[in-house]
N, C-alpha and C positions, 0 to 999 in steps of 0.2 A: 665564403660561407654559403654554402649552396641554397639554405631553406632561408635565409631571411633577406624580402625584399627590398628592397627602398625606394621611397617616395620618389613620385616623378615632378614633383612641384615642391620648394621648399616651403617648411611650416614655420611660421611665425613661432619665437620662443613661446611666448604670453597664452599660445594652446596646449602648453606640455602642464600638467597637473601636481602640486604639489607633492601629493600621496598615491602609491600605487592602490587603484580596481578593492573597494572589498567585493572581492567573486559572489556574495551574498546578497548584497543589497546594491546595486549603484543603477547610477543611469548612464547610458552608451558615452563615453566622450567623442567628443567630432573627430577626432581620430583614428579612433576605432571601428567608426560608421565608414570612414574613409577607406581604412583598410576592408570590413565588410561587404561595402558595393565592389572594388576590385574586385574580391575574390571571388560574389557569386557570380559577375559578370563571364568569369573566368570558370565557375562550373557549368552555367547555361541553366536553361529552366529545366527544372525537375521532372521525373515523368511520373506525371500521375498515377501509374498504376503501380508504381514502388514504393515502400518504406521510404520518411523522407529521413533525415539524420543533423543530429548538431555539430555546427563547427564552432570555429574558436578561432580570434587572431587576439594576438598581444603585439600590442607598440612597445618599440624597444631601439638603441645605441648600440650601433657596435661600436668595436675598440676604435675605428677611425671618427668617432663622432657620429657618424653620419645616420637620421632618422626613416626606420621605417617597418616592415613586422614579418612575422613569422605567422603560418598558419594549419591547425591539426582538426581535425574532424574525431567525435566519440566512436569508440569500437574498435575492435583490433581487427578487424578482416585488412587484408592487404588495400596499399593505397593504389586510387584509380589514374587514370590518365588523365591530367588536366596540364593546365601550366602553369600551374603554380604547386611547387613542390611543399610538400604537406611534412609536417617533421614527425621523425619516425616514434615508433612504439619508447612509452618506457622499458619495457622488455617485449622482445621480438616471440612469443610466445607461437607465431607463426610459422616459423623458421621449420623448413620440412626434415633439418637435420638437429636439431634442439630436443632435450630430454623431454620436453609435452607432448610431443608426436609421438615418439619413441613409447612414453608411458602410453600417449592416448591408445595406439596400435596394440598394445598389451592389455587395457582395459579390453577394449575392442574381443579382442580374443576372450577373454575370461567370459563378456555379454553372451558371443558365441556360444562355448561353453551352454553355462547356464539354458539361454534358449534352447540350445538342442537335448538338454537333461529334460527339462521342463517337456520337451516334446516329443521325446522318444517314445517308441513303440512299445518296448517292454514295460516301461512305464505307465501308460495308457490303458496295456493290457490289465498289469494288476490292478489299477485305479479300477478298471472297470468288474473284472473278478471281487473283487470287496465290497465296490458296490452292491454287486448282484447279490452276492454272501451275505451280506447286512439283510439286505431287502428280503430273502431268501429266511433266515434267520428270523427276521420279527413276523415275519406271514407266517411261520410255522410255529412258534410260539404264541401269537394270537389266535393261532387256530387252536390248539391247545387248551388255552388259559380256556375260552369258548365251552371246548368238551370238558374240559375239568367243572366249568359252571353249571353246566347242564346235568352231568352227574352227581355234581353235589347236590344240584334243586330233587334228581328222582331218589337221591340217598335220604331225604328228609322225608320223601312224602312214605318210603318205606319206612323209616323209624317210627314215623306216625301208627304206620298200618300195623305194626309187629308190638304196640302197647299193649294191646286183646290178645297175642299170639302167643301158644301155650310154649312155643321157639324162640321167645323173645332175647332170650341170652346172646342166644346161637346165631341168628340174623342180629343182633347187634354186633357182634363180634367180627361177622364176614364182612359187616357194612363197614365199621374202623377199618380191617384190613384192606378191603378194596382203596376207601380212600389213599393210606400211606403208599399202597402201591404207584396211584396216581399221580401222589407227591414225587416219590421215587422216580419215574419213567418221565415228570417235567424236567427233573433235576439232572438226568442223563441228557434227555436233549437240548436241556440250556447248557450244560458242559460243552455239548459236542459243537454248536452253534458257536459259541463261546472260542473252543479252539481252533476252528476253522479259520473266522473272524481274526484273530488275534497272529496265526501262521502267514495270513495275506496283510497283515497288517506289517508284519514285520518285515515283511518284502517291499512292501510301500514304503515304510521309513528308510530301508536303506538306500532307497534315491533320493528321497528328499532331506536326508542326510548329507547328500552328498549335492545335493545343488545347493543346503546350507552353506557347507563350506565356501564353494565357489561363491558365494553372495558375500560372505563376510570376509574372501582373499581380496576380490574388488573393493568391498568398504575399505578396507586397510590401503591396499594400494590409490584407492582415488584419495583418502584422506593425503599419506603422502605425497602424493604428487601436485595435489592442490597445496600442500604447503611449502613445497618447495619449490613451486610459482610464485608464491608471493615474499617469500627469503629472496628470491629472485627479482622481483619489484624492488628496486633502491631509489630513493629520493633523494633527489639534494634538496640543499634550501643556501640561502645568498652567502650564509656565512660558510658553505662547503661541506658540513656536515652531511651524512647520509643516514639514513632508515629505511629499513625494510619495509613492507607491507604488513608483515605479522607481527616486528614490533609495533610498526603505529598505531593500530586495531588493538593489539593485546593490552593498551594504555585506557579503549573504552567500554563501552556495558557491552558490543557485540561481541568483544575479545578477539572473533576471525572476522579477518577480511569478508564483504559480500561478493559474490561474483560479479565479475567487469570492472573492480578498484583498482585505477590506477589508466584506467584505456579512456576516461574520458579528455577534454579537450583540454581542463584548468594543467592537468599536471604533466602531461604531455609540454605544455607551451613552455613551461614554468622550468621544466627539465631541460628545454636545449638550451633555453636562454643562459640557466646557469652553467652547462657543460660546455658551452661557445663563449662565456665571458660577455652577454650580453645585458645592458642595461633596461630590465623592466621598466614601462612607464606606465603601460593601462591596460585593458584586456576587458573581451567580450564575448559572447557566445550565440549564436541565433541559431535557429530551426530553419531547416529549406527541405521543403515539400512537404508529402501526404502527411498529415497528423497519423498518431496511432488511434490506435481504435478505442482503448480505455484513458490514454491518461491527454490532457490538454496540449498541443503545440500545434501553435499557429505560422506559416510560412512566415520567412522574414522576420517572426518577432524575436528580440532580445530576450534573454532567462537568464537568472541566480544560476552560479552551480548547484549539481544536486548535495543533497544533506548525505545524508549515508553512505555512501561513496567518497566522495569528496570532502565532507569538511574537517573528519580525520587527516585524510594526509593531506591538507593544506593549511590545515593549524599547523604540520610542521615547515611545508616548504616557504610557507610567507614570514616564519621567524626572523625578526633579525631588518625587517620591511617596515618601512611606516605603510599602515593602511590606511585607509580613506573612511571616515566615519560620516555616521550618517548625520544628516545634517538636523542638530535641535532644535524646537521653539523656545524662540525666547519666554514667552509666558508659559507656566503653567495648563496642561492640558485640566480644566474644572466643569465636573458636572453642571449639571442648572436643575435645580426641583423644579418639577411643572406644577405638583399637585403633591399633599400631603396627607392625611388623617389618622385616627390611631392605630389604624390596620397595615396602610399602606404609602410608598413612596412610588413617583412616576419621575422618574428623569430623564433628561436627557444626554444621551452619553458622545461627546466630540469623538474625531475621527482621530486616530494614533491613541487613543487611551484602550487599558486590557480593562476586561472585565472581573476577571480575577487576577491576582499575584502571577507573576510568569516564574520561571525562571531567574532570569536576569535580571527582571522588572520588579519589584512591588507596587508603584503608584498604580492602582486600577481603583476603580467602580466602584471593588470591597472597602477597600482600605478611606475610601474618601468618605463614602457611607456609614464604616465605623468610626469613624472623626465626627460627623455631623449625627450618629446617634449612637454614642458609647452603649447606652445602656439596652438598646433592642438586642433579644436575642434569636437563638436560630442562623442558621444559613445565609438570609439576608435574600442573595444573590438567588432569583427564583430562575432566570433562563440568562441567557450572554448573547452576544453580538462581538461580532469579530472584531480585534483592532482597528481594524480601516473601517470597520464601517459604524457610521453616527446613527442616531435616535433615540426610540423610547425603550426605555427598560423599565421592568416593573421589578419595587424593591417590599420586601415584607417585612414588617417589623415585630412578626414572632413567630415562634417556631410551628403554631399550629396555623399561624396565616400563609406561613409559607407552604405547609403542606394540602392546603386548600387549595391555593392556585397551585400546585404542581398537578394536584387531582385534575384542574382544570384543563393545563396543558399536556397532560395524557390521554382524558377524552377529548381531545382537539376542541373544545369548545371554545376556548380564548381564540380571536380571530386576527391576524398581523396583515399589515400591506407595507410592504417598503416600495418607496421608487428610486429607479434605477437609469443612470445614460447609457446609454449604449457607443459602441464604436461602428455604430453604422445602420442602416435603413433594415428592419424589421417590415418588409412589404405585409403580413396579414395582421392583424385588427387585435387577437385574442388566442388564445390554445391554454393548451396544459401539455407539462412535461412530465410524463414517467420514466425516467433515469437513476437506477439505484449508485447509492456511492459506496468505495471503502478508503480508507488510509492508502494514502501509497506510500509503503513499507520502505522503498529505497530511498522517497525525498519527501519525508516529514515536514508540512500539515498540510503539504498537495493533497489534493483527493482526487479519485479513481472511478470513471463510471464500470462496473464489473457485475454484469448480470447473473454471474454464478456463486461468488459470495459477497455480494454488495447487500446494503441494507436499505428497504424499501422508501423513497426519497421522488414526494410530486407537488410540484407546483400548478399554479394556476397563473397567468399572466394576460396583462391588457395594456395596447397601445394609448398613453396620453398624447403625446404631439410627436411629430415630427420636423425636423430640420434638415436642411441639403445633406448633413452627413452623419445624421446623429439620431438617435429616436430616445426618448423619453418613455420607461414603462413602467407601471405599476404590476409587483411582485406578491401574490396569494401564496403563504406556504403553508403546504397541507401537514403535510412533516417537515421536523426540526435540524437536518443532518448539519455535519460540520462542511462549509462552503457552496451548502447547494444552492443558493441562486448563481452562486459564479460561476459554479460550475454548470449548473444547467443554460447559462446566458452565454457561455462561451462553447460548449460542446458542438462539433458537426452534427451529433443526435437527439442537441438541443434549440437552442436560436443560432447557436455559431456565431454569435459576434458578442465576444469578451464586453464586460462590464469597463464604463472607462475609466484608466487610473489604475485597474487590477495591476500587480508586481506578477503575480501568479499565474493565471491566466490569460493577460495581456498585456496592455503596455504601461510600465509604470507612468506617475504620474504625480501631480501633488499632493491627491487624495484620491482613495477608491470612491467614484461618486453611486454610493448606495447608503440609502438613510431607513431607517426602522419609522412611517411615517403615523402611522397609525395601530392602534391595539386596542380591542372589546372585550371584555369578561364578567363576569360575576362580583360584584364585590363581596368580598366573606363574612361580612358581618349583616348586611342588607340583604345580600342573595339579589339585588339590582342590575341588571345589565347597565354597566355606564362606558361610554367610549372617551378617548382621549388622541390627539391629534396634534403632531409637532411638524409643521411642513418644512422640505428641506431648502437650503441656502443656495441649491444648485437649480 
């Protein structure tokens, strides 16, 4: 079996894992770290000046028993030279003799097309004839409208003049008449203006007629051919079953495939194993080299699969698999009231608890809040804090308190500090970061720094202590986005060193150490600025 390796040192049974990797949520098993140092040992260090890319190894049995992995990197460009053989495409969509080339080279031509209609000369010429004809067209009916104004201003000062005038009939009569003429002779040259205009127009439409067409044969043919890549995308999963690409997506809200389903690393690995008869044990995925430029990866570090891509067709290929759940607390994740009155609650909120209802989830923030005050109404819930991360929230107990403090936190006048550990030495004192965020559409609830449609997102930040490998800082947010101290603490165009304990950002951990430590505002009934302060356990 040519792509999967094995082990050069036997593995103790007692490290193999009961439940296979959930690709979403786990932490590296020593396995899999094992299989990972081989393999980048064996791609060499990265070069800085390129795109860096994720790979992927799965631990796994072949038929002889015998333990060790297979390993695929995300993307379909052809595999490079290393040696360690990478396991191939789920569909070879590369293949210079495969219907996507064939389609692409036909797209190709139709683009052709197009471009050369869009820029031909005769084209040009009329665009530019109509032009002139339009422009041509309204200068000379302005000029017009102009004399018809001026002749109407000296036809009044005549009607005036010809009240005393023993001709008065007679001069009113020529002065009607003039007028209509003048109506008359606008009404010829806006005809003629008119038909000019409209002769060169009709010459214009019939090119862009016809580069319609060519636009809508491409729509149709790329529609096709993209879905007959992903018909072409078949999955197994352990029980032998197969699925398409475009059944598995037409199962959820996106219906199509997104582009690049199916070329990352989980279903690649997941694919030979089951086509080779090999037995899944764990699976992991890391980043090696340059980050991108908008979205978070760190050299070396471990990541979830992505959502959009991946977690449709791996809800079908892990069918039939025991997965590895995330691990519970025993106790009850339970708010703490710091402070109460008739306006308001302050609590403090533990790390793994939502703040509202999730999905999958109800226990949050609301729900324990509406336990402890059935009868407050309103929203309750005035701002949130992310699951992983603990501290204060400020809770309303009516609807017009709550919309008091929201007033507050839209003129920024409410003031937050959380503190934060870092995964590593922040050398200056203090700064501020301007980095706008957005969603990132292909892996839901990453965030995105994107200077073109991101939404405007700046902190303020200051060193408390430092340690040999670790700095402690206090977190100012001027805006509210979704993950922007993480983002901003982990970004190359921020501090670059991930918050520690991030899953997202950086290295999981037991908890993301970021606490909501302090909060100032108004109170809504006093109008008193009163501060409140929960410091954190890390």
């Amino acid at each position: 079996m040519h792509c999967f390796i094995t082990f050069n040192k036997t593995q103790e049974a007692n490290e193999l894992p009961d439940c296979f990797t959930n690709p979403f949520n786990y932490t590296p098993n020593p396995l899999c770290r094992q299989a990972a140092i081989e393999l980048q040992d064996k791609i060499g260090v990265p070069d800085p000046n390129s795109k860096g890319k994720m790979y992927g190894v799965l631990i796994a049995k072949n038929q002889l028993g015998e333990l060790g992995y297979i390993a695929a990197y995300s993307g379909n460009d052809q595999a490079h030279e290393t040696e360690i053989p990478f396991v191939p495409q789920v569909f070879e969509i590369t293949n210079p003799n495969g219907f996507f080339r064939k389609g692409e080279a036909e797209l190709n031509q139709i683009n052709k097309a197009i471009f050369n209609a869009e820029n031909s000369t005769s084209l040009k010429q009329i665009q530019k004839e109509l032009d002139d004809a339009v422009q041509n067209a309204n200068d000379r009916l302005k000029g017009a409208k102009l004399e018809m104004a001026n002749a109407k201003k000296e036809r009044q000062v005549k009607r005036a003049e010809a009240e005393n005038h023993p001709d008065k009939e007679s001069i009113l009569k020529d002065l009607v008449k003039e007028s209509q003429t003048e109506k008359s002779t606008f009404n010829k040259l806006k005809k003629e203006c008119k038909g000019r205009v409209e002769s060169l127009q009709l010459k214009a439409d019939e090119h862009y007629e016809q580069i319609k067409v060519l636009k809508q044969a491409r729509k149709t043919q790329s529609a096709q051919l993209q879905k007959q890549i992903f018909d072409s995308y078949l999955f197994l999963n352990i029980e032998g079953k197969e699925k398409s690409a475009s059944l598995i997506f037409k199962e959820t809200e996106a219906k199509i495939p997104p582009a690049g389903a199916g070329d990352c690393c989980a279903p690649k690995l997941l694919q030979y194993a089951f086509q080779n008869e090999l037995k899944p044990i764990a699976m992991a995925e890391f980043w090696w080299g340059t980050s991108p430029k908008k979205e978070i990866r760190k050299h070396g570090y471990f990541y979830p699969s992505c959502k959009s891509k991946c977690e449709p067709i791996l809800g079908h290929m892990l069918k039939g698999m025991s997965i590895e759940k995330a691990k519970q607390e025993d106790k009850k994740l339970a708010i703490k009231i710091l402070h109460e009155d008739d306006a308001i609650v302050i609590i403090n909120k533990p790390s793994g608890l939502l703040s509202v209802p999730g999905k999958e989830t109800q226990e949050s923030v609301y729900t324990q809040v509406k336990d402890l005050y059935p009868h407050a109404d309103g929203p309750l819930i005035v701002h949130r804090l992310d699951m992983a991360t603990s501290g204060l929230m400020l809770i309303a107990k009516t609807k017009s308190v709550h919309e008091n403090l929201q007033k507050q936190f839209l003129n920024k006048s409410i003031q937050k500090r959380y503190v934060a550990l870092l995964d590593g030495i922040i050398q200056e004192d203090g700064g501020s970061i301007d980095l706008p965020l957005r969603v990132d559409l292909d892996d839901r609830p990453r965030q995105l720094v994107c200077f073109e449609h991101g939404k405007p997102a700046f902190t303020k930040w200051k060193i408390v202590e430092r340690t040999s490998t670790q700095s402690k800082i206090h977190f100012y947010p001027i805006t509210g986005r979704t993950h922007q101290l993480r983002v901003h603490a982990a970004h190359p165009l921020g501090l670059n060193t991930p918050i520690v304990g991030d899953p997202l950002y950086g290295l999981k951990a037991d908890r993301l150490m970021l606490h909501a430590e302090e909060i100032s505002f108004a109170h809504p009934f006093t109008q008193k600025k009163i501060n409140f302060t929960c410091l954190a356990e890390f």
